[in-house]
PyMOL Python script that loads the backbone (N, CA, C, O; Angstrom):
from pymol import cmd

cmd.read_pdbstr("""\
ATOM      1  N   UNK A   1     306.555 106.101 253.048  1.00  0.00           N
ATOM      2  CA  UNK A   1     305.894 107.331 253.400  1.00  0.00           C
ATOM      3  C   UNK A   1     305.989 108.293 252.218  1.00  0.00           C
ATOM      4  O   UNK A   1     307.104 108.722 251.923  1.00  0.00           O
ATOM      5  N   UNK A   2     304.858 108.691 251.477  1.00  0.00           N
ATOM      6  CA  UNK A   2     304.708 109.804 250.586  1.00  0.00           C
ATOM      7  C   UNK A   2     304.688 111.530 251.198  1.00  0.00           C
ATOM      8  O   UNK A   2     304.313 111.955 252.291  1.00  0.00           O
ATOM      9  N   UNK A   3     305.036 111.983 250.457  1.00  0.00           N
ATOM     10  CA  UNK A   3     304.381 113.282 250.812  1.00  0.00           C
ATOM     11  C   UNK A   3     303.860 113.669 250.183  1.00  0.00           C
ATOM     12  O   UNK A   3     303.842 113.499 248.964  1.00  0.00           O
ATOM     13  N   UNK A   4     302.793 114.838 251.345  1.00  0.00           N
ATOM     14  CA  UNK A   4     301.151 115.408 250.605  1.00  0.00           C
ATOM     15  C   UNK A   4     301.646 115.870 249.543  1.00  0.00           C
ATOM     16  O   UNK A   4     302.868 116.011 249.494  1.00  0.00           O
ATOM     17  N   UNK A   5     300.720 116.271 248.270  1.00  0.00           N
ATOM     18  CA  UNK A   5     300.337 116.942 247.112  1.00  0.00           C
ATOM     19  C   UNK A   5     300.461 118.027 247.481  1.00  0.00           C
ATOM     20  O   UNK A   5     299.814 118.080 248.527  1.00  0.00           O
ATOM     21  N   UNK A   6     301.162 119.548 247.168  1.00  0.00           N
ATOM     22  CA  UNK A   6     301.336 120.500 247.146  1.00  0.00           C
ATOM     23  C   UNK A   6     300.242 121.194 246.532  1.00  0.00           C
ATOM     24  O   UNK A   6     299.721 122.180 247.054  1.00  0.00           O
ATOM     25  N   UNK A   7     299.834 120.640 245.295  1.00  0.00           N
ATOM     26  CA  UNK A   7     299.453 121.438 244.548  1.00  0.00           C
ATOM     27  C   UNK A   7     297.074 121.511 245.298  1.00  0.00           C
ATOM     28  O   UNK A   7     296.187 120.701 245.568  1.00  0.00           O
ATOM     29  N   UNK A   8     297.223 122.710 245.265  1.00  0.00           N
ATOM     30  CA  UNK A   8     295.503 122.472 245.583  1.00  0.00           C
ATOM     31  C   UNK A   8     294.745 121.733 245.212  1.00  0.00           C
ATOM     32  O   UNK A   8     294.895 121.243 244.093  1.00  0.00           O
ATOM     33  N   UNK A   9     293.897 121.460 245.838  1.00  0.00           N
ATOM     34  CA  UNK A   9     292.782 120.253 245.389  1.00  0.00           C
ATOM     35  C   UNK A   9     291.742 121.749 244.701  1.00  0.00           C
ATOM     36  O   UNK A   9     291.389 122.860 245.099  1.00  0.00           O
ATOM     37  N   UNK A  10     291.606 120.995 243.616  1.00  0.00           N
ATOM     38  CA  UNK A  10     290.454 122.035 242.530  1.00  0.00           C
ATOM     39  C   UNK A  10     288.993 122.084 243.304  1.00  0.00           C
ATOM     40  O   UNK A  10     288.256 123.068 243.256  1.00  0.00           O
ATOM     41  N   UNK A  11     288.738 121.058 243.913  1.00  0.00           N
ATOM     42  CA  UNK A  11     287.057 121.316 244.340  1.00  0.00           C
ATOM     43  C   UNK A  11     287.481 122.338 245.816  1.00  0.00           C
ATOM     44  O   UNK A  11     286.655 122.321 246.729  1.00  0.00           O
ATOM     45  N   UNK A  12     288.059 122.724 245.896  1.00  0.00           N
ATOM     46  CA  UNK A  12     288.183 123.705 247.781  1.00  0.00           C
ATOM     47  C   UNK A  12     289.506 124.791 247.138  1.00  0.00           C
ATOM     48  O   UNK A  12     290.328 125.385 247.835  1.00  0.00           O
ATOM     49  N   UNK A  13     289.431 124.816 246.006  1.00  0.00           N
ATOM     50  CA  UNK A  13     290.274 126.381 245.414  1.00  0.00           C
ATOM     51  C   UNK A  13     289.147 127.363 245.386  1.00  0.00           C
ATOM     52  O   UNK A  13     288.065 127.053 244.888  1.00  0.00           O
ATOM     53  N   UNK A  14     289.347 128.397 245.847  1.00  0.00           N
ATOM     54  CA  UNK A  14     288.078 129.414 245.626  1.00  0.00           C
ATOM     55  C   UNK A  14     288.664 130.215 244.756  1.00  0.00           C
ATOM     56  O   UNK A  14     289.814 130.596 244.538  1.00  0.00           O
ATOM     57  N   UNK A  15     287.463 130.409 244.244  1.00  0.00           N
ATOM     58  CA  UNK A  15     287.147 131.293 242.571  1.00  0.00           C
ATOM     59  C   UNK A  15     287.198 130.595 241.257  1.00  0.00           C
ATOM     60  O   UNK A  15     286.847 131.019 240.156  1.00  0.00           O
ATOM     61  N   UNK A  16     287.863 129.077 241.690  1.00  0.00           N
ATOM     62  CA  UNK A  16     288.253 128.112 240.531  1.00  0.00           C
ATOM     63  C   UNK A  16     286.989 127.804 240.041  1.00  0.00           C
ATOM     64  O   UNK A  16     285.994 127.878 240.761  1.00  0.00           O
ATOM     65  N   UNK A  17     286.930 127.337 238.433  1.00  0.00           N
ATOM     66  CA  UNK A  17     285.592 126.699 238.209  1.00  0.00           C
ATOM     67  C   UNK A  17     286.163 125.857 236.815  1.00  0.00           C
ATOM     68  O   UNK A  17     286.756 126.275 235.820  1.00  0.00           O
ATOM     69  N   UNK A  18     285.734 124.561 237.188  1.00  0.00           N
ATOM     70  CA  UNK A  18     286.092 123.424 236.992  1.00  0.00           C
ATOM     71  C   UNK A  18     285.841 123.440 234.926  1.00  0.00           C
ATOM     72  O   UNK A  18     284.731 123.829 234.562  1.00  0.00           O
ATOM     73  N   UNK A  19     286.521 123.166 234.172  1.00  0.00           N
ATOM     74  CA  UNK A  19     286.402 122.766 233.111  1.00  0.00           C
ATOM     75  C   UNK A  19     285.551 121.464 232.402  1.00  0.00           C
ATOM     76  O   UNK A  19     285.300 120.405 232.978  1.00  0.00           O
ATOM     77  N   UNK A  20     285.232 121.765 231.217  1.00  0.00           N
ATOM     78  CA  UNK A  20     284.872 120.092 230.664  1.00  0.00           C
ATOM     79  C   UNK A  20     285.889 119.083 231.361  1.00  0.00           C
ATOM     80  O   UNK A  20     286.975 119.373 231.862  1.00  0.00           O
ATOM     81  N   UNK A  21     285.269 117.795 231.273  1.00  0.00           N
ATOM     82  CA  UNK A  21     285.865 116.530 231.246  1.00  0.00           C
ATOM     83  C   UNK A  21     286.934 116.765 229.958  1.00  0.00           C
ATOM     84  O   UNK A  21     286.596 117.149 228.839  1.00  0.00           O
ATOM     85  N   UNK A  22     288.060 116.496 230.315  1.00  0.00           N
ATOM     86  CA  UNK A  22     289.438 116.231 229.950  1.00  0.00           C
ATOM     87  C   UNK A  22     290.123 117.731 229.069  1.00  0.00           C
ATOM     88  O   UNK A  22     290.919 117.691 228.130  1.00  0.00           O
ATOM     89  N   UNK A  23     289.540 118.961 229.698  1.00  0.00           N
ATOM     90  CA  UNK A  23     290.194 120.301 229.756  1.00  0.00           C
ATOM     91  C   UNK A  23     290.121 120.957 231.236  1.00  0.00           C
ATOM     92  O   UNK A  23     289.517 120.643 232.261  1.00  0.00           O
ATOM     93  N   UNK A  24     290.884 121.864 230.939  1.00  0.00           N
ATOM     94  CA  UNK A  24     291.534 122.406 232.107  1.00  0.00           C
ATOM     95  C   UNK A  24     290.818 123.568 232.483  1.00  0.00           C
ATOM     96  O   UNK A  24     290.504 124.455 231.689  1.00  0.00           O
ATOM     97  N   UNK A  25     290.478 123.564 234.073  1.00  0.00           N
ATOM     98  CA  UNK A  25     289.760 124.738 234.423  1.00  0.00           C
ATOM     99  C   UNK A  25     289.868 125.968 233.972  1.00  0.00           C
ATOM    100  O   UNK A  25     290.267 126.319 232.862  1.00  0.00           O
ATOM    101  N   UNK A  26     289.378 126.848 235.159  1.00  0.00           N
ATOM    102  CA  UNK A  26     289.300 128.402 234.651  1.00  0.00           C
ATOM    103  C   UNK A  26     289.223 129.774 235.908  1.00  0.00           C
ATOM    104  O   UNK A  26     288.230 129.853 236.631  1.00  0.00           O
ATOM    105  N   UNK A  27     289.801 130.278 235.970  1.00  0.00           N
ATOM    106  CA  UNK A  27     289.421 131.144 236.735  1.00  0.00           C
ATOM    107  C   UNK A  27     288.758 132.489 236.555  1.00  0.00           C
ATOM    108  O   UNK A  27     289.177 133.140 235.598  1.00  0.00           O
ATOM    109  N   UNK A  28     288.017 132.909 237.125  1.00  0.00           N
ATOM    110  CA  UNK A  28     287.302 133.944 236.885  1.00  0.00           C
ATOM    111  C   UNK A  28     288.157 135.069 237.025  1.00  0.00           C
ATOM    112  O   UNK A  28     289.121 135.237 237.772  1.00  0.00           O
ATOM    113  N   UNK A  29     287.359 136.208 235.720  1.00  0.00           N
ATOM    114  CA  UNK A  29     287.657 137.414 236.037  1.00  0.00           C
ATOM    115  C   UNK A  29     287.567 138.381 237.361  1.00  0.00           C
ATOM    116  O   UNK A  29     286.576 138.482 238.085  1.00  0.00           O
ATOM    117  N   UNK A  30     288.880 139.105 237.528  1.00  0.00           N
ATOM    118  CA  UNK A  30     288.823 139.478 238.756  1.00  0.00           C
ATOM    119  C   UNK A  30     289.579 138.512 240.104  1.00  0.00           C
ATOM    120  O   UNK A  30     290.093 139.022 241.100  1.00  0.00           O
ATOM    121  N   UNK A  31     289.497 137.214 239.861  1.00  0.00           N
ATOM    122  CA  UNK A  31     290.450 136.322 240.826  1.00  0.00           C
ATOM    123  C   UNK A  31     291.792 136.362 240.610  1.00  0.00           C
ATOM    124  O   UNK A  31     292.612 135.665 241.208  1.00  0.00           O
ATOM    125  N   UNK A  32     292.033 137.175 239.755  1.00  0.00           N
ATOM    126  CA  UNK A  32     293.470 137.723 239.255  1.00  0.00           C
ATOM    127  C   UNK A  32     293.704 138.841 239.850  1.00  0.00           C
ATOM    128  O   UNK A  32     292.873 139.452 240.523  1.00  0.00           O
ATOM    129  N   UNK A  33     295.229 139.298 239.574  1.00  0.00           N
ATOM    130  CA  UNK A  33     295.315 140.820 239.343  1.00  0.00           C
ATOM    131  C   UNK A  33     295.662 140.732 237.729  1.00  0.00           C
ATOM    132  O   UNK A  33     295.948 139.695 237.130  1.00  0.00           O
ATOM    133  N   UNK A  34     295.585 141.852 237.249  1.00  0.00           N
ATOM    134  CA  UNK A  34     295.670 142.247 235.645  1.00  0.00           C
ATOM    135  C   UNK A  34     297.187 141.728 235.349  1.00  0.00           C
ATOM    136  O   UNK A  34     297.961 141.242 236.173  1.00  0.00           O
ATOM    137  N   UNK A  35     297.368 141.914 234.226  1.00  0.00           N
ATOM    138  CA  UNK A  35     298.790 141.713 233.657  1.00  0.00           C
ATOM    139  C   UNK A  35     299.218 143.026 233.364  1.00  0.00           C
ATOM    140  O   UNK A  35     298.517 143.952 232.956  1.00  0.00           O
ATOM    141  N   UNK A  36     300.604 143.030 233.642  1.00  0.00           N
ATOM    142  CA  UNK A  36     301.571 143.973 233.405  1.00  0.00           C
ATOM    143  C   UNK A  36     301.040 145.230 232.283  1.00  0.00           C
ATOM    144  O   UNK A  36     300.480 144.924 231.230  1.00  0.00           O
ATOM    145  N   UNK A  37     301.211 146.154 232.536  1.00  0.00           N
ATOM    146  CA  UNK A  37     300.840 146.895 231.093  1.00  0.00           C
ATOM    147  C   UNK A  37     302.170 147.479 230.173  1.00  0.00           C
ATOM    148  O   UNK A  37     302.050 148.008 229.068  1.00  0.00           O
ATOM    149  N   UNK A  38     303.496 147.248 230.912  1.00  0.00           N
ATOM    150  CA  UNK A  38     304.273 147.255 230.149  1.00  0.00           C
ATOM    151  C   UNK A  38     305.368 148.058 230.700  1.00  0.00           C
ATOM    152  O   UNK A  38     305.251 148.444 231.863  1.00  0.00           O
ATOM    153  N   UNK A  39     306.703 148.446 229.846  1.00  0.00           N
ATOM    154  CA  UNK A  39     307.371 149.626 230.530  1.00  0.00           C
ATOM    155  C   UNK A  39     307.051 151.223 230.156  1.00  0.00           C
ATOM    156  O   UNK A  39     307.964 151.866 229.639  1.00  0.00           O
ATOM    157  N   UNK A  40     306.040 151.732 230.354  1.00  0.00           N
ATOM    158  CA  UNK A  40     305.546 152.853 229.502  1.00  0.00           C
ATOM    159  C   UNK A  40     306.840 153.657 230.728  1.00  0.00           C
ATOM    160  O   UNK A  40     307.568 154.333 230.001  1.00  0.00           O
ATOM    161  N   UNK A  41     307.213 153.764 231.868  1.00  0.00           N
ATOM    162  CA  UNK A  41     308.007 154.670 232.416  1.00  0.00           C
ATOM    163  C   UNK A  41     309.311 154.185 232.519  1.00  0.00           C
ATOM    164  O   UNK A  41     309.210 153.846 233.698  1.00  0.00           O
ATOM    165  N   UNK A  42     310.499 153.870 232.214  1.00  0.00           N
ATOM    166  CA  UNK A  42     311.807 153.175 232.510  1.00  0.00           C
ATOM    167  C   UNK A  42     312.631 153.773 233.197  1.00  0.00           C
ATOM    168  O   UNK A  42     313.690 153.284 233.591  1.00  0.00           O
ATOM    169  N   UNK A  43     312.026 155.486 233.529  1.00  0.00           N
ATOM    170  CA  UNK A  43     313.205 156.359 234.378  1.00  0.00           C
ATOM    171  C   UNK A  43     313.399 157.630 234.014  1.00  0.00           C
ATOM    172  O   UNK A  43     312.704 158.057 233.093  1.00  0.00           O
ATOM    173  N   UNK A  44     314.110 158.271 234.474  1.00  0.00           N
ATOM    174  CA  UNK A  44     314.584 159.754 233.688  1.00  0.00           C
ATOM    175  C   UNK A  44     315.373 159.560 232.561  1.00  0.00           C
ATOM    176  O   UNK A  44     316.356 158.836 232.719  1.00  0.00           O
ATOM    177  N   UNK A  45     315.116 160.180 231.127  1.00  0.00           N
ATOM    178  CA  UNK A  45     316.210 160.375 230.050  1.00  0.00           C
ATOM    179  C   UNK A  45     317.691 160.539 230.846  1.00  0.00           C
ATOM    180  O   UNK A  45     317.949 160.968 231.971  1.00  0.00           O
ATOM    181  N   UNK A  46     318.509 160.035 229.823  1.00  0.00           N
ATOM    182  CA  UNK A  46     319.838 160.326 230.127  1.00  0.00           C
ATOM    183  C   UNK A  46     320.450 161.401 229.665  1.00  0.00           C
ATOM    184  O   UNK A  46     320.580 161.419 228.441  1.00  0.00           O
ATOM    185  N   UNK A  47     320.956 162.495 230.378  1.00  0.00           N
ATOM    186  CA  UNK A  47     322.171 163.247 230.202  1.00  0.00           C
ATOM    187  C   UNK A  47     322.888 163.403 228.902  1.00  0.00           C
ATOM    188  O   UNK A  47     323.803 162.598 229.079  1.00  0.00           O
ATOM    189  N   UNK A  48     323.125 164.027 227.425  1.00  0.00           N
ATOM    190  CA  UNK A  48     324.373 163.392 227.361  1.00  0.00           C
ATOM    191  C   UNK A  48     325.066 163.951 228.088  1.00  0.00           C
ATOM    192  O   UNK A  48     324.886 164.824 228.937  1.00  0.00           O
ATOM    193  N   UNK A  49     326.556 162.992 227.450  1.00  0.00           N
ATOM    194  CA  UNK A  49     327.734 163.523 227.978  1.00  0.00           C
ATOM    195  C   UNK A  49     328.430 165.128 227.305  1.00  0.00           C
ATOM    196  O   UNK A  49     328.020 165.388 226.174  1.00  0.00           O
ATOM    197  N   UNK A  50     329.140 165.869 227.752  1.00  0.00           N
ATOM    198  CA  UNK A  50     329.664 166.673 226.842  1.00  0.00           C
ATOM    199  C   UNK A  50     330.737 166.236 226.205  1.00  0.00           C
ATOM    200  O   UNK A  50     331.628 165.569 226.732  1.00  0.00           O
ATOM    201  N   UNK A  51     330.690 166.692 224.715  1.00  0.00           N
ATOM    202  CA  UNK A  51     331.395 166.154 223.630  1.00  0.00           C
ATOM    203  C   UNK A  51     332.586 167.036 223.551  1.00  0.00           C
ATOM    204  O   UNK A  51     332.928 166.851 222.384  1.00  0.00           O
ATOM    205  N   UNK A  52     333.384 167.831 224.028  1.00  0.00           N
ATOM    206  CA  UNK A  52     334.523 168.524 223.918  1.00  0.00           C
ATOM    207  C   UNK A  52     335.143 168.329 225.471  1.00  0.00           C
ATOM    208  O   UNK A  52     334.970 169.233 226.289  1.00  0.00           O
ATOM    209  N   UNK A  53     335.580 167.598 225.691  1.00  0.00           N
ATOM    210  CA  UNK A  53     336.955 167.633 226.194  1.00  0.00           C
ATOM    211  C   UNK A  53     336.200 168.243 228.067  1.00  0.00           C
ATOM    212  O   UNK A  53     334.970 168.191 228.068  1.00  0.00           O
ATOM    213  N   UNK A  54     336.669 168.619 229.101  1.00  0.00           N
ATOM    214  CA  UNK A  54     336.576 169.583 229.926  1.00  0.00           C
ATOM    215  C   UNK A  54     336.256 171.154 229.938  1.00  0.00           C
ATOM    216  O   UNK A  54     336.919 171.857 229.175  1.00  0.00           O
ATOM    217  N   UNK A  55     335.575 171.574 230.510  1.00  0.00           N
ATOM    218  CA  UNK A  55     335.484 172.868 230.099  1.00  0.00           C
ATOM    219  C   UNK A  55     336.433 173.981 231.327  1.00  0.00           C
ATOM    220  O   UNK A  55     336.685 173.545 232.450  1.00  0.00           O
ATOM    221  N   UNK A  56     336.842 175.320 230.924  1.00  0.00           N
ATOM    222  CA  UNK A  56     337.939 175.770 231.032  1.00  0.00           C
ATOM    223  C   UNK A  56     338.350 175.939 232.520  1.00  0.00           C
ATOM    224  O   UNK A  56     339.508 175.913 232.937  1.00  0.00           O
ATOM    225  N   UNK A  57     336.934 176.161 233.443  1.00  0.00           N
ATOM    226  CA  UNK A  57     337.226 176.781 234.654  1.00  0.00           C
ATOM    227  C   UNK A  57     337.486 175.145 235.828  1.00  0.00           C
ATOM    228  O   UNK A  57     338.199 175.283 236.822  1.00  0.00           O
ATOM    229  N   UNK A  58     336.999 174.101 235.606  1.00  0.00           N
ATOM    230  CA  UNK A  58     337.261 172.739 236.179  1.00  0.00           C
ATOM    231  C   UNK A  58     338.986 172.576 236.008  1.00  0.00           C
ATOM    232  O   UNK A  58     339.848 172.375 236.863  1.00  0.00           O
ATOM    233  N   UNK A  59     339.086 172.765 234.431  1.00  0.00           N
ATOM    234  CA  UNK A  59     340.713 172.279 233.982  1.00  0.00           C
ATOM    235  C   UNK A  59     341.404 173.582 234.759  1.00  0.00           C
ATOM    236  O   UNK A  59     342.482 173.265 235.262  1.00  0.00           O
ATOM    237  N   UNK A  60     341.146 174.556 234.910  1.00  0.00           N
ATOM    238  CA  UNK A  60     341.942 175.709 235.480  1.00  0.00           C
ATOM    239  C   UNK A  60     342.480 175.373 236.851  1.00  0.00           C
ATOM    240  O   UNK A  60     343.628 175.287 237.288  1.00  0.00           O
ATOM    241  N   UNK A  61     340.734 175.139 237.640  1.00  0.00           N
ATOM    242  CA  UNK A  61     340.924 175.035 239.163  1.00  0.00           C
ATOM    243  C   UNK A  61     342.227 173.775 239.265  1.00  0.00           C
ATOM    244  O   UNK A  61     343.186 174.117 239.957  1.00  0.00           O
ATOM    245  N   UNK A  62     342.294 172.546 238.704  1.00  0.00           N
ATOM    246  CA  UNK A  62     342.408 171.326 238.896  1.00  0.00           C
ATOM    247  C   UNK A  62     344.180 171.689 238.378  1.00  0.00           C
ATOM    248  O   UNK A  62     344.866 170.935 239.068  1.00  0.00           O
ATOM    249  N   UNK A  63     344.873 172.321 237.689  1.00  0.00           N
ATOM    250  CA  UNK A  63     346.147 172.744 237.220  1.00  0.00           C
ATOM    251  C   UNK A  63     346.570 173.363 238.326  1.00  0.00           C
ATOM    252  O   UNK A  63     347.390 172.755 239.015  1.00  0.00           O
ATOM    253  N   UNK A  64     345.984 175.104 238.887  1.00  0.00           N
ATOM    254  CA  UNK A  64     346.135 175.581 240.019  1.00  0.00           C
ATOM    255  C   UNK A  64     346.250 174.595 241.144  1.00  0.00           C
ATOM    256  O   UNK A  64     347.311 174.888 241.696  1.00  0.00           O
ATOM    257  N   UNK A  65     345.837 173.821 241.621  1.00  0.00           N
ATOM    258  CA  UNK A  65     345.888 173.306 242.821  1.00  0.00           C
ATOM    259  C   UNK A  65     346.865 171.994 242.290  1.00  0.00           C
ATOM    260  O   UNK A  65     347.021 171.226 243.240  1.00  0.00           O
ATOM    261  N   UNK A  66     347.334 171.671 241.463  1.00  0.00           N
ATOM    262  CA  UNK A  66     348.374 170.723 241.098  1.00  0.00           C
ATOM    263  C   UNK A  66     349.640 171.561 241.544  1.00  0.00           C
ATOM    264  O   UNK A  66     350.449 171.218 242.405  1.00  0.00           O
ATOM    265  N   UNK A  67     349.662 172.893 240.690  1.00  0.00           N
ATOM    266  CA  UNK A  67     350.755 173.540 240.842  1.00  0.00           C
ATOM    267  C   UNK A  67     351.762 173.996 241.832  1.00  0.00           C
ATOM    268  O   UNK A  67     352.981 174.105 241.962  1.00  0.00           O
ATOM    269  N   UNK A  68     350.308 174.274 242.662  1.00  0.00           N
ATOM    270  CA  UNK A  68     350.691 174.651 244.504  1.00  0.00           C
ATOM    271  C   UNK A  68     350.934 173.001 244.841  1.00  0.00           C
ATOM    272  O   UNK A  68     351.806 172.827 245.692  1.00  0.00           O
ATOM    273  N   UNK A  69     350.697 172.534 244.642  1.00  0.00           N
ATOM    274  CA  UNK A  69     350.978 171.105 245.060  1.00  0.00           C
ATOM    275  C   UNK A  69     352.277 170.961 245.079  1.00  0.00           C
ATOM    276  O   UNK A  69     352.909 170.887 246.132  1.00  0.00           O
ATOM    277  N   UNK A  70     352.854 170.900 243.815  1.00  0.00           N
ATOM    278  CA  UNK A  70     354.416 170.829 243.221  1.00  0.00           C
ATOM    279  C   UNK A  70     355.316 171.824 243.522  1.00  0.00           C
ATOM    280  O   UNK A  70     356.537 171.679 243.554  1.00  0.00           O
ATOM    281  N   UNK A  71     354.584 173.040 243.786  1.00  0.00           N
ATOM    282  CA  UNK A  71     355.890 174.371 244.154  1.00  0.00           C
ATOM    283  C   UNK A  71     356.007 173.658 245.591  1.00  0.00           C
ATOM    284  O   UNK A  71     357.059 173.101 245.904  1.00  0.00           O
ATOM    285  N   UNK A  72     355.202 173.682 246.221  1.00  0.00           N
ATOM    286  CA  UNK A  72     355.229 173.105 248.272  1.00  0.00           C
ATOM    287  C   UNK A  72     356.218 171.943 247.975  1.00  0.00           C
ATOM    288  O   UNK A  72     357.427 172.136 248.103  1.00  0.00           O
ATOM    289  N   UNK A  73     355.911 171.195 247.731  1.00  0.00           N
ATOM    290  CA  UNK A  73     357.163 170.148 247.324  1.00  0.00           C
ATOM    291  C   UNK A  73     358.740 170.639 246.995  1.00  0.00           C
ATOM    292  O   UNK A  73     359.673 170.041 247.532  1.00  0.00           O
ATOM    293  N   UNK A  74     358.950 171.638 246.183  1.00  0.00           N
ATOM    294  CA  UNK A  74     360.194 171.879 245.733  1.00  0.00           C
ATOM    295  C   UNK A  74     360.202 172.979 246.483  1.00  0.00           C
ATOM    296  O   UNK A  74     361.080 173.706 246.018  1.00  0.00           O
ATOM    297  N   UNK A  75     359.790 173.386 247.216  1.00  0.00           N
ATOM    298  CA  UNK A  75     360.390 174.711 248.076  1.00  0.00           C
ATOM    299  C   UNK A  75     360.910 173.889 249.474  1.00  0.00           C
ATOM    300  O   UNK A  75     361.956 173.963 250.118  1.00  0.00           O
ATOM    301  N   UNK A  76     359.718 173.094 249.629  1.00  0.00           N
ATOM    302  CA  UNK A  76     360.399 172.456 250.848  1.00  0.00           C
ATOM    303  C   UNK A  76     361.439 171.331 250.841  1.00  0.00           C
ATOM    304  O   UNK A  76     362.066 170.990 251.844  1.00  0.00           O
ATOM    305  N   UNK A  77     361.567 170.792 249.650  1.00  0.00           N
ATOM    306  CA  UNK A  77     362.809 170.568 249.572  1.00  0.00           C
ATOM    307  C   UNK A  77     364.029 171.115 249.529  1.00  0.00           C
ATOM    308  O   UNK A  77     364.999 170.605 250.090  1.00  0.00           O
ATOM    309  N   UNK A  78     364.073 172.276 248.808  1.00  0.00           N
ATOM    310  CA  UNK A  78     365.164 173.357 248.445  1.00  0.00           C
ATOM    311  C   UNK A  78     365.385 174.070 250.252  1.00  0.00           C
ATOM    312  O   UNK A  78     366.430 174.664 250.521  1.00  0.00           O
ATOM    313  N   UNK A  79     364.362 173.908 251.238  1.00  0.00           N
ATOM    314  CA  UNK A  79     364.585 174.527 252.446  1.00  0.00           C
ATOM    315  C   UNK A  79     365.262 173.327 253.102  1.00  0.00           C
ATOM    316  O   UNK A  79     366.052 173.560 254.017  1.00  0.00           O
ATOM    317  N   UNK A  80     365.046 172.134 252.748  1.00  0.00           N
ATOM    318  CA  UNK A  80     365.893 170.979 253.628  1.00  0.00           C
ATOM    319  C   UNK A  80     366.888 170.881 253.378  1.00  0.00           C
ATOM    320  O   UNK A  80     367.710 170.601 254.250  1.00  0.00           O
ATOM    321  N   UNK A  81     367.330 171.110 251.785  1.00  0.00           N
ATOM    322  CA  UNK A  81     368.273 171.330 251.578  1.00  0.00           C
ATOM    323  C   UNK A  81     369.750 172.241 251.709  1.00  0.00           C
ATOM    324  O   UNK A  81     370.947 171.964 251.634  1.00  0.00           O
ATOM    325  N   UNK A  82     368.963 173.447 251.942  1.00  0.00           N
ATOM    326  CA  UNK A  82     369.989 174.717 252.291  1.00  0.00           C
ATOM    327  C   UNK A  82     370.193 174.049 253.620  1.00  0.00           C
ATOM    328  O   UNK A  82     371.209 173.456 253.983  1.00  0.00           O
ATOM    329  N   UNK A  83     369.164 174.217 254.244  1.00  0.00           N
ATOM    330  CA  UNK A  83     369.530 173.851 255.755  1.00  0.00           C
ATOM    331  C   UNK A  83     370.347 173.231 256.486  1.00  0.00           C
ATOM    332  O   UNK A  83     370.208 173.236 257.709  1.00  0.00           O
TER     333      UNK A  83
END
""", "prot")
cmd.dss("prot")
cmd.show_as("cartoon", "prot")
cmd.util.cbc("prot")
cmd.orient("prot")
């Protein structure tokens, strides 16, 4: 047992039109869609990055709230401790 030919039979392809004897058909213009025209859009430019370090009010907030972090820690230890 074979199995069928996948590939279309050329005389019942529509839009196909058959080539010389021993070259290869052709399809008409328009039985296509066009080809790619390319990447003319790839996205939004990128950002740079900033080149110095953090700037002052991020590094400020981010110290402040470390700090309170670390005093709450040593106070409430120093209160378990007396206690």
């Amino acid at each position: 047992m074979t199995a069928p030919n996948p590939d279309p039979d050329p005389d019942h392809t529509p839009g196909y039109r058959p080539g010389a004897p021993g070259r290869v058909g052709e399809t008409p213009p328009g039985e296509t869609p066009p080809a790619e025209s390319g990447t003319t859009f790839t996205g939004p430019d990128e950002e740079p990055t900033p080149s110095r370090g953090w700037a002052a009010v991020p590094l400020t907030a981010v110290s402040v709230v470390t700090a309170l972090f670390v005093a709450f820690f040593i106070v409430y230890a120093v209160w378990i401790w007396i206690d």
